[in-house]
C-alpha atoms as an extended CHARMM CRD file, in Angstrom:
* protein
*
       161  EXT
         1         1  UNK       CA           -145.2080000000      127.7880000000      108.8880000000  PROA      1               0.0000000000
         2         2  UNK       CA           -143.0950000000      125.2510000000      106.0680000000  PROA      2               0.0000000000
         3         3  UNK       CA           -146.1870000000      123.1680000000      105.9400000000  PROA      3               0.0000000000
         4         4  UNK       CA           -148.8280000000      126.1880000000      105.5110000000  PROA      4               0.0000000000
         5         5  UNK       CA           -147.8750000000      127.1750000000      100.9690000000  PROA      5               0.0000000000
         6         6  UNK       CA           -147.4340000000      130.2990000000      100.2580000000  PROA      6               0.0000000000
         7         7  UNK       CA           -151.6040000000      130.6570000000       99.6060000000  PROA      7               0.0000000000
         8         8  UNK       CA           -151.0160000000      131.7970000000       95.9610000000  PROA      8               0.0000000000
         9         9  UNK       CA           -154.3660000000      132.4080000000       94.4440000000  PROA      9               0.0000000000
        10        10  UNK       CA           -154.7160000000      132.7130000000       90.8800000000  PROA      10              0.0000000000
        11        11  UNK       CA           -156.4070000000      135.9180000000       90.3390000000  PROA      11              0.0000000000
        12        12  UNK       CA           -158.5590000000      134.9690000000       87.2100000000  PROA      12              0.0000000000
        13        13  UNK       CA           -159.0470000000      131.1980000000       87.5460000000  PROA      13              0.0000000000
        14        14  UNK       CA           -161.6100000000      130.0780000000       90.0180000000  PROA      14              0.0000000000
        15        15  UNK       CA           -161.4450000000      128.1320000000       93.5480000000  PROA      15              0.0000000000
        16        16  UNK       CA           -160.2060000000      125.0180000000       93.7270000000  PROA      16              0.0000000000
        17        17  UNK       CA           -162.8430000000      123.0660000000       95.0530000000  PROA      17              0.0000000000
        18        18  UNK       CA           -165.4940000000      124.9400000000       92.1660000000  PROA      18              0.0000000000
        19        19  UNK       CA           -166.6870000000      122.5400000000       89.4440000000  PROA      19              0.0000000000
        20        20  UNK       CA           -167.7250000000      124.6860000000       85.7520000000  PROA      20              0.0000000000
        21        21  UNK       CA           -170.3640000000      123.3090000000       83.6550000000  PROA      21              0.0000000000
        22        22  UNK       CA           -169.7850000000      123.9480000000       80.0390000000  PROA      22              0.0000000000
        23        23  UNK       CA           -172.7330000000      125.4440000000       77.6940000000  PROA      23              0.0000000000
        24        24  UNK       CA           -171.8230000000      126.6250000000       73.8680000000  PROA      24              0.0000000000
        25        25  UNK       CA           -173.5640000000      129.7550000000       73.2560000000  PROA      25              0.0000000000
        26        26  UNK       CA           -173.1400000000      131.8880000000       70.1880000000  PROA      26              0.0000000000
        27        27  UNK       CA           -171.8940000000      130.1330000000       67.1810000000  PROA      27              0.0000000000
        28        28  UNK       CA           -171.1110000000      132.5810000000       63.6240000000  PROA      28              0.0000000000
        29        29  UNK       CA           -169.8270000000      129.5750000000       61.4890000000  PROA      29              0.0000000000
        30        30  UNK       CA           -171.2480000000      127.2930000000       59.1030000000  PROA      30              0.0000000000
        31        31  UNK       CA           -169.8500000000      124.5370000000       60.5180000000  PROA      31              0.0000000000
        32        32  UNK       CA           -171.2010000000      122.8800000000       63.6050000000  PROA      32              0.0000000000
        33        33  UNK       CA           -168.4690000000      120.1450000000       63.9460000000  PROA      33              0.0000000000
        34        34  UNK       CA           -166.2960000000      122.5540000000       65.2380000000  PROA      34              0.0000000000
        35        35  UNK       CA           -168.7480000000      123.9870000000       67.7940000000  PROA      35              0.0000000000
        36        36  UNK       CA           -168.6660000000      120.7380000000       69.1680000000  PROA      36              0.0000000000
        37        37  UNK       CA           -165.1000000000      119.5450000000       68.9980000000  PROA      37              0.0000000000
        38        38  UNK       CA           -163.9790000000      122.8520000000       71.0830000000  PROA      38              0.0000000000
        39        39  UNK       CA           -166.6590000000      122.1060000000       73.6290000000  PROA      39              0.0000000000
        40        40  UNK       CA           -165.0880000000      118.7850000000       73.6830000000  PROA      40              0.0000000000
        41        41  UNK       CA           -161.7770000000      120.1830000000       74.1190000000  PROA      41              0.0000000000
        42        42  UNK       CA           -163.0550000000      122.3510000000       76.9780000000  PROA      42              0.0000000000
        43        43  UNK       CA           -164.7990000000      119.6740000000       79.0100000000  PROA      43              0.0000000000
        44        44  UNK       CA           -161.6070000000      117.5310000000       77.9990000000  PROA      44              0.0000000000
        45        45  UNK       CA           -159.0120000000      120.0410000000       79.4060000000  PROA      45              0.0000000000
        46        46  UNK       CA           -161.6320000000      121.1420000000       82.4980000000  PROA      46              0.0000000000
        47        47  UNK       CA           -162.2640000000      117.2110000000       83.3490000000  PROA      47              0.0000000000
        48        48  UNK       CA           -158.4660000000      116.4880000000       83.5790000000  PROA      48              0.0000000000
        49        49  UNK       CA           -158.0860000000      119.1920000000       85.8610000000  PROA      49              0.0000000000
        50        50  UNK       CA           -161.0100000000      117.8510000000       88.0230000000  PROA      50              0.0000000000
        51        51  UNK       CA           -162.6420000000      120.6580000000       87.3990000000  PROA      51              0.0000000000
        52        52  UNK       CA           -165.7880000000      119.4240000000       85.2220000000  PROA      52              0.0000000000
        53        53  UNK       CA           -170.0050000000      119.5160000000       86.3570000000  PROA      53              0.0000000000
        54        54  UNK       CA           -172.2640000000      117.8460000000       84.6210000000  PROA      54              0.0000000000
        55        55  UNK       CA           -175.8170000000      119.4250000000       83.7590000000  PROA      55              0.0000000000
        56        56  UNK       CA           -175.8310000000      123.3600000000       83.0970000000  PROA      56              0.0000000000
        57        57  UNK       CA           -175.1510000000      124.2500000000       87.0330000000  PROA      57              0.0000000000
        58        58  UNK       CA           -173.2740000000      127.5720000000       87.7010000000  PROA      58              0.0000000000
        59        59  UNK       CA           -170.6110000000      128.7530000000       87.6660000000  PROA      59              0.0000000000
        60        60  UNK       CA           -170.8840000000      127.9980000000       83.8190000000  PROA      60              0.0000000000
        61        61  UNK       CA           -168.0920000000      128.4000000000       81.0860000000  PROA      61              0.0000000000
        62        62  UNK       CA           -170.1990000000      129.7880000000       78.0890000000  PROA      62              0.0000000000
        63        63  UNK       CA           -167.7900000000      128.9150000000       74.9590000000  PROA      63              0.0000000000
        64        64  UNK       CA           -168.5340000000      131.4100000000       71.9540000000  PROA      64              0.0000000000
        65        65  UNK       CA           -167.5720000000      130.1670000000       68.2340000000  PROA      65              0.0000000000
        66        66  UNK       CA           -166.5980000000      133.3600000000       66.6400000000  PROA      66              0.0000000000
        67        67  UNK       CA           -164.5970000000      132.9040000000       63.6590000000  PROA      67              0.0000000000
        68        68  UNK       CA           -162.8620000000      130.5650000000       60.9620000000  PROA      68              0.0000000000
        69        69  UNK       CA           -160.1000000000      131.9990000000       59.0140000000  PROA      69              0.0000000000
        70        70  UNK       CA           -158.4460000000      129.9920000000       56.2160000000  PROA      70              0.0000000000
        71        71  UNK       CA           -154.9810000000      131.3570000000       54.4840000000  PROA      71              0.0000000000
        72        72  UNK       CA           -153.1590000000      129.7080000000       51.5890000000  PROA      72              0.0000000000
        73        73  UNK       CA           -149.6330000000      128.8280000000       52.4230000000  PROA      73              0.0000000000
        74        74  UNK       CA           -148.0990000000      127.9980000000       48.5380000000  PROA      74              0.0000000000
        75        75  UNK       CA           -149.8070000000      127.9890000000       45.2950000000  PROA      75              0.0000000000
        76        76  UNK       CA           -148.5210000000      125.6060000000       42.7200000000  PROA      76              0.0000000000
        77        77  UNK       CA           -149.7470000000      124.9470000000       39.1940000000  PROA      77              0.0000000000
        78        78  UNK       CA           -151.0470000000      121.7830000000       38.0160000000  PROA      78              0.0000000000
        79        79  UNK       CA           -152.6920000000      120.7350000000       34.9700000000  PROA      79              0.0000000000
        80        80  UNK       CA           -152.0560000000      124.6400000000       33.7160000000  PROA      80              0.0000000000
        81        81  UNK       CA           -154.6000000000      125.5990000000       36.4480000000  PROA      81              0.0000000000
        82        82  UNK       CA           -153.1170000000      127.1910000000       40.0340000000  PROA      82              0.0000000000
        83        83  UNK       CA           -154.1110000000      125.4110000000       43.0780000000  PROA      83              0.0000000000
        84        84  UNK       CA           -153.2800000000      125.6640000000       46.7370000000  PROA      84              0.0000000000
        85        85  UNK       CA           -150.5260000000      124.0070000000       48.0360000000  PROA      85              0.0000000000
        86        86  UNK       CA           -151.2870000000      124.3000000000       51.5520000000  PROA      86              0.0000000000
        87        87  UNK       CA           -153.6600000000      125.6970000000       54.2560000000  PROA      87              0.0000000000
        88        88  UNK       CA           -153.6970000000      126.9880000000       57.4070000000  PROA      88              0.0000000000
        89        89  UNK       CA           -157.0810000000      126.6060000000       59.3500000000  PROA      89              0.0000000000
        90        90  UNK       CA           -157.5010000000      129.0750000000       62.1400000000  PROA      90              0.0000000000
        91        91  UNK       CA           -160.4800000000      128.9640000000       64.7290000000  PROA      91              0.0000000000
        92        92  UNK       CA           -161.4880000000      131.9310000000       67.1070000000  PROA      92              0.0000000000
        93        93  UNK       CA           -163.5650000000      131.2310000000       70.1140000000  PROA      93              0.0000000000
        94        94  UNK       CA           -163.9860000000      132.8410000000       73.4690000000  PROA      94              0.0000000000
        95        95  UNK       CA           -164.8940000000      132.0770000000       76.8830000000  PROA      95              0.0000000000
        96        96  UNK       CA           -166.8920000000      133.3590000000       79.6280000000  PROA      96              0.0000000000
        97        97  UNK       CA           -167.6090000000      132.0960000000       83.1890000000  PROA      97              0.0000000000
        98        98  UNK       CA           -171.2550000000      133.0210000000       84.6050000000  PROA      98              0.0000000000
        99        99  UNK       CA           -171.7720000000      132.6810000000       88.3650000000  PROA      99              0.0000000000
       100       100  UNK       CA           -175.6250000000      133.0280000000       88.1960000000  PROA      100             0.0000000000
       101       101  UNK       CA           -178.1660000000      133.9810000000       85.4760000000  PROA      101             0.0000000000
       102       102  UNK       CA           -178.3390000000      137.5830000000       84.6820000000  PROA      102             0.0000000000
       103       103  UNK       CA           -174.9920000000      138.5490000000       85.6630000000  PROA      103             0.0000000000
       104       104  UNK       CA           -172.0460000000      139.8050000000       84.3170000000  PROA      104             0.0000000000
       105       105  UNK       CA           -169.4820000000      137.0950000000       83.2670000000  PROA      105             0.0000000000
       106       106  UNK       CA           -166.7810000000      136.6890000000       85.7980000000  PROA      106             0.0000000000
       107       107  UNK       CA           -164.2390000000      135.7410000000       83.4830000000  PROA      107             0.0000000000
       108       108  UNK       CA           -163.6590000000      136.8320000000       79.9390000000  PROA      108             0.0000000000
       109       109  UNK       CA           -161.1340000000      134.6770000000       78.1730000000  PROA      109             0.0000000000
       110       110  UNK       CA           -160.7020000000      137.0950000000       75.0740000000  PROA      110             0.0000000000
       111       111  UNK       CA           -160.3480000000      136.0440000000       71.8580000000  PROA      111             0.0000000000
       112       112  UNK       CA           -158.4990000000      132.6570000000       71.7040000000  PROA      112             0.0000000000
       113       113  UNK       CA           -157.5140000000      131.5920000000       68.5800000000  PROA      113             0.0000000000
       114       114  UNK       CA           -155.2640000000      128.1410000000       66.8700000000  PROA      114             0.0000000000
       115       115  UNK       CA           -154.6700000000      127.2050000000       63.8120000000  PROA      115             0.0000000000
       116       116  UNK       CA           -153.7540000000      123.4770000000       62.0920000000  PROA      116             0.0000000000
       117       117  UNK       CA           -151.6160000000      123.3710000000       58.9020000000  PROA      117             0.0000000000
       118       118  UNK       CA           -153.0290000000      121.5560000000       56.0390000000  PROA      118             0.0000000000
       119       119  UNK       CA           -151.2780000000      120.0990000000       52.9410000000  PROA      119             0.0000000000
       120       120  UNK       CA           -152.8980000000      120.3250000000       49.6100000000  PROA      120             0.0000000000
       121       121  UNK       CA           -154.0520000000      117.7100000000       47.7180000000  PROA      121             0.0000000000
       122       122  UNK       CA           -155.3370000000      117.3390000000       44.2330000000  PROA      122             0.0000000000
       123       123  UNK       CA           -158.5060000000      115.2980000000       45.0180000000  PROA      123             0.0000000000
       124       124  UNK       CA           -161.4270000000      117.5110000000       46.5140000000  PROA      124             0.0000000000
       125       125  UNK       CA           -163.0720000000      114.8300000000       48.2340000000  PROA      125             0.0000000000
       126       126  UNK       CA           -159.4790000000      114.4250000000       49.6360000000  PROA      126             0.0000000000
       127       127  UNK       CA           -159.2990000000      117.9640000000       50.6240000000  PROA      127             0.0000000000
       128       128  UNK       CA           -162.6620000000      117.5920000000       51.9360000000  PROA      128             0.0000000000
       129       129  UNK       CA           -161.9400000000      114.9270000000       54.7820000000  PROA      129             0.0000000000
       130       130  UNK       CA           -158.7790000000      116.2930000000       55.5340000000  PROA      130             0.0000000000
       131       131  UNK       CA           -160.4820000000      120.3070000000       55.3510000000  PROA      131             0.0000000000
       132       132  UNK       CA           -162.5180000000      118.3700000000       58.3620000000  PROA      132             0.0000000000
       133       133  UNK       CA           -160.1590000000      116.5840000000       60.5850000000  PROA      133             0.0000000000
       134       134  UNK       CA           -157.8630000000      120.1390000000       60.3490000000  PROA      134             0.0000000000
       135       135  UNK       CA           -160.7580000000      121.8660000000       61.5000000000  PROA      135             0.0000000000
       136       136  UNK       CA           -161.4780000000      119.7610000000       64.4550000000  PROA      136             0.0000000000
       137       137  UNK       CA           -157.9890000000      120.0820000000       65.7570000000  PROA      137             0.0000000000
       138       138  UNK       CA           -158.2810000000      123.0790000000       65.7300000000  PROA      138             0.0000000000
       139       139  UNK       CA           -161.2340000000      123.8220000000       67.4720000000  PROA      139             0.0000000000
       140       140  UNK       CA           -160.7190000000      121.4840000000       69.7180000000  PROA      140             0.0000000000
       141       141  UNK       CA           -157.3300000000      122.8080000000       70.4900000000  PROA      141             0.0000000000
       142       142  UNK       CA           -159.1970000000      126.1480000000       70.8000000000  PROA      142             0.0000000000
       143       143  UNK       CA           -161.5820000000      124.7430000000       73.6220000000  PROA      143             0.0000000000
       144       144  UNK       CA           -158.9480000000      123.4720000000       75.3240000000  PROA      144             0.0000000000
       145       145  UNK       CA           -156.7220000000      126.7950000000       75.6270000000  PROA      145             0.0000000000
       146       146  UNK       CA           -160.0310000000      128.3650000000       76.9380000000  PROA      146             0.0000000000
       147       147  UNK       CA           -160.7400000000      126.3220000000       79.6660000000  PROA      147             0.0000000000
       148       148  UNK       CA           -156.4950000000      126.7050000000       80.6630000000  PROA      148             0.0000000000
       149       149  UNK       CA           -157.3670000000      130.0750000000       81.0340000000  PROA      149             0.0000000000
       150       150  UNK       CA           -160.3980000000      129.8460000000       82.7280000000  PROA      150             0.0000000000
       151       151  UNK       CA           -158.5170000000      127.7490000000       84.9760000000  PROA      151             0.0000000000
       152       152  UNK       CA           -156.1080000000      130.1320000000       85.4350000000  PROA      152             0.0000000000
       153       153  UNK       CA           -152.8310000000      128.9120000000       83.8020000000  PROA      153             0.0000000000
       154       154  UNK       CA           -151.0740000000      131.3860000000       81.1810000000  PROA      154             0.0000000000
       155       155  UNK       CA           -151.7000000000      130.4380000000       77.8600000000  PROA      155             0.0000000000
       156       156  UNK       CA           -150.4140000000      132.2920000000       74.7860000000  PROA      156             0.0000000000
       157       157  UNK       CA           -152.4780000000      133.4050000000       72.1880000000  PROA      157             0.0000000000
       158       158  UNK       CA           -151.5410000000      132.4370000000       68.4010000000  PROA      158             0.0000000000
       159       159  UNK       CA           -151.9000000000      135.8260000000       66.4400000000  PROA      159             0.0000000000
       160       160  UNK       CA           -151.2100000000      134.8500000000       62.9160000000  PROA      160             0.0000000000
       161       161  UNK       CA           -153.1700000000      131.4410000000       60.8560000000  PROA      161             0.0000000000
């Protein structure tokens, strides 16, 4: 009986032994570098768990890029002329695990949503590079939250940018 677990199931992440193939579907942003860095992150997160198939088998996780939101965190005036001081870069992306074509998704991660800090900089070609690599964290942090819950581990969900 010791040797037998306790046969906890996680109620929303699927069977061990199941491999997920990853396919982006909708994307409603501009930029495409961020589609792919959370896809990344999900096949990242789902291949350290053992947990990745190659090709576009089911069950699939179908990653949806919903949203970028950008808030300035400080203004500060240089040269007479108000500029940010800071950034926070906030991606929103969702998640849903198909068993078969035409069928309801099995799993709908919600919104799932992180955000990067950025610092300001008074070069926009500066801001430009660094707008980038903020944005690719992000997402990329993103993908891998959704494949956690897709998994079925608790992950928190970051409300504010």
């Amino acid at each position: 009986m010791l040797l037998s677990g306790c046969s906890y199931q996680s109620v929303y992440g699927q069977s061990a032994r199941e491999h997920v193939s990853v396919q982006v579907g909708q994307v409603l942003i501009p930029e495409t570098l961020a589609a792919q860095a959370a896809a990344s992150g999900v096949r990242s997160e789902l291949a350290a768990a053992g947990r990745l198939a190659t090709g576009a088998q089911f069950p699939r996780l179908v990653l949806d890029v919903l949203r970028v939101d950008e808030l300035s965190r400080g203004i500060h005036v240089q040269s007479g002329q108000p500029r940010a001081a800071g950034m926070s870069i906030a991606l929103t992306v969702r998640g849903r695990v198909f068993q078969a074509e035409n069928q309801e998704a099995r799993l709908d991660t919600g919104d799932v949503r992180r955000s990067v800090q950025l610092t300001g900089d008074s070069d926009p070609r500066v801001d430009s590079a660094a707008y980038d690599v903020a944005l690719r964290s992000a997402a990329e942090r993103a993908g891998r939250a959704v494949a956690r819950i897709a998994l079925g581990i608790p992950e928190a969900n970051e409300e504010e940018p």
